[in-house]
matplotlib code that plots the C-alpha trace (Angstrom):
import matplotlib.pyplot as plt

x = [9.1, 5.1, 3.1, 3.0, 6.8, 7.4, 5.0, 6.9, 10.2, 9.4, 7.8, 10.2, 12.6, 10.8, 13.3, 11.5, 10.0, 9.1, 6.1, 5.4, 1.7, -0.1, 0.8, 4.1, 4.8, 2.7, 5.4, 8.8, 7.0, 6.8, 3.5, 2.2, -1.5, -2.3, -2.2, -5.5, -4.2, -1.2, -3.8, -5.4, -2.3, -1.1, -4.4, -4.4, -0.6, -2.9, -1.8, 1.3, 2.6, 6.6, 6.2, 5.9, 2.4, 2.1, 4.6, 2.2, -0.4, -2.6, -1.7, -3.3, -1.3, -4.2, -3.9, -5.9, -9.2, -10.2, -6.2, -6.1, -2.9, -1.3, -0.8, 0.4, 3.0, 4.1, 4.2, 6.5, 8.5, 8.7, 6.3, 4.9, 0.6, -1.5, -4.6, -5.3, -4.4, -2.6, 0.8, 3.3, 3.7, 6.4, 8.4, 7.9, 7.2, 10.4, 12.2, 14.3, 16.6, 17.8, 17.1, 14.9]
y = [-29.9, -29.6, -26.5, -25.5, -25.6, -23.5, -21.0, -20.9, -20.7, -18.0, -15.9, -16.0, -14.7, -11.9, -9.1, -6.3, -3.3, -5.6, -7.2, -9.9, -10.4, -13.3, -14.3, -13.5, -15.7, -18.7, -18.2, -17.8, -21.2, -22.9, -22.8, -19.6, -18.6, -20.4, -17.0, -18.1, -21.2, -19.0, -17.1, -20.3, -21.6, -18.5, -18.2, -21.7, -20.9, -18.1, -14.9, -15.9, -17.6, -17.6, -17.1, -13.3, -13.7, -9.8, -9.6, -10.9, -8.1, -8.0, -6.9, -3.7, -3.3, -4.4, -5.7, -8.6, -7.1, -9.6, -9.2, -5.3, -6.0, -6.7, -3.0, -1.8, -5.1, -3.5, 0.2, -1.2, -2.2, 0.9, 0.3, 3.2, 3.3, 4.9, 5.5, 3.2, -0.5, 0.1, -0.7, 1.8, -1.1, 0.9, 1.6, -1.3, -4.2, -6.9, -8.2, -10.9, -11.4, -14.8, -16.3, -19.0]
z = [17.4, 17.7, 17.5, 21.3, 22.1, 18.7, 19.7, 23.1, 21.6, 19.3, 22.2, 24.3, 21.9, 21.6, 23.3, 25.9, 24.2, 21.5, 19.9, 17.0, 15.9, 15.7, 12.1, 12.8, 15.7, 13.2, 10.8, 12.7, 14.5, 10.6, 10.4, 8.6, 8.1, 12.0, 14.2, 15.5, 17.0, 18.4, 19.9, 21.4, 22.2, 24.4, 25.4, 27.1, 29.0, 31.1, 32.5, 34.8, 32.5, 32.4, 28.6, 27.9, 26.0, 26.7, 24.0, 21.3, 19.6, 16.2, 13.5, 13.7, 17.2, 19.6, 22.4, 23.9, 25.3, 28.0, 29.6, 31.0, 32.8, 28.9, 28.6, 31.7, 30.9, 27.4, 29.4, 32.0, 29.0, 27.3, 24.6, 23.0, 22.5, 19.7, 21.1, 24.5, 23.8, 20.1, 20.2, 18.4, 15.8, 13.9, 16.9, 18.7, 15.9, 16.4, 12.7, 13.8, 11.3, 11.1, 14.4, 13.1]

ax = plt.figure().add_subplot(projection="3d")
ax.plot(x, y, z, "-o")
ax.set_aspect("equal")
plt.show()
């Protein structure tokens, strides 16, 4: 399977009121230490995308600061904030357990 339908896969896997970071989405995809071309890679599907990029945060719980509509997204999914655009990671962070 390439890069770009891994990445897909694994995001949309990721249930509401969850997120994965970067990294993680790299290494459920089988590729670990590429979150930056994850990032590229979501970046490139754009904002109405089918694939629930929203779902997708740093490691630190950030949110993507060029896409404002990203939090109100994770809101509407009940996704709980530290501060203005830092996810709950702790809450919120999804552990799939063997799903791929």
């Amino acid at each position: 399977m390439d890069f770009v339908r891994a990445v897909e896969e694994v995001v949309r896997a990721i249930p509401r009121g969850r997120v994965l970071t970067y990294g993680d989405v790299a290494a459920l995809a089988g590729m670990p230490g590429y979150a930056r071309q994850v990032g590229k890679t979501l970046g490139a599907m754009g904002f109405d995308s089918p694939v629930p990029c929203h779902r997708v945060v740093t490691v630190q719980g950030r949110t993507a600061p060029h896409w404002p509509g990203q939090v109100e997204l994770l809101r509407a999914e009940g996704v709980a904030f530290v501060g203005a655009v830092n996810v709950d990671m702790k809450r919120h962070r999804w552990r799939p357990a063997d799903e791929f």
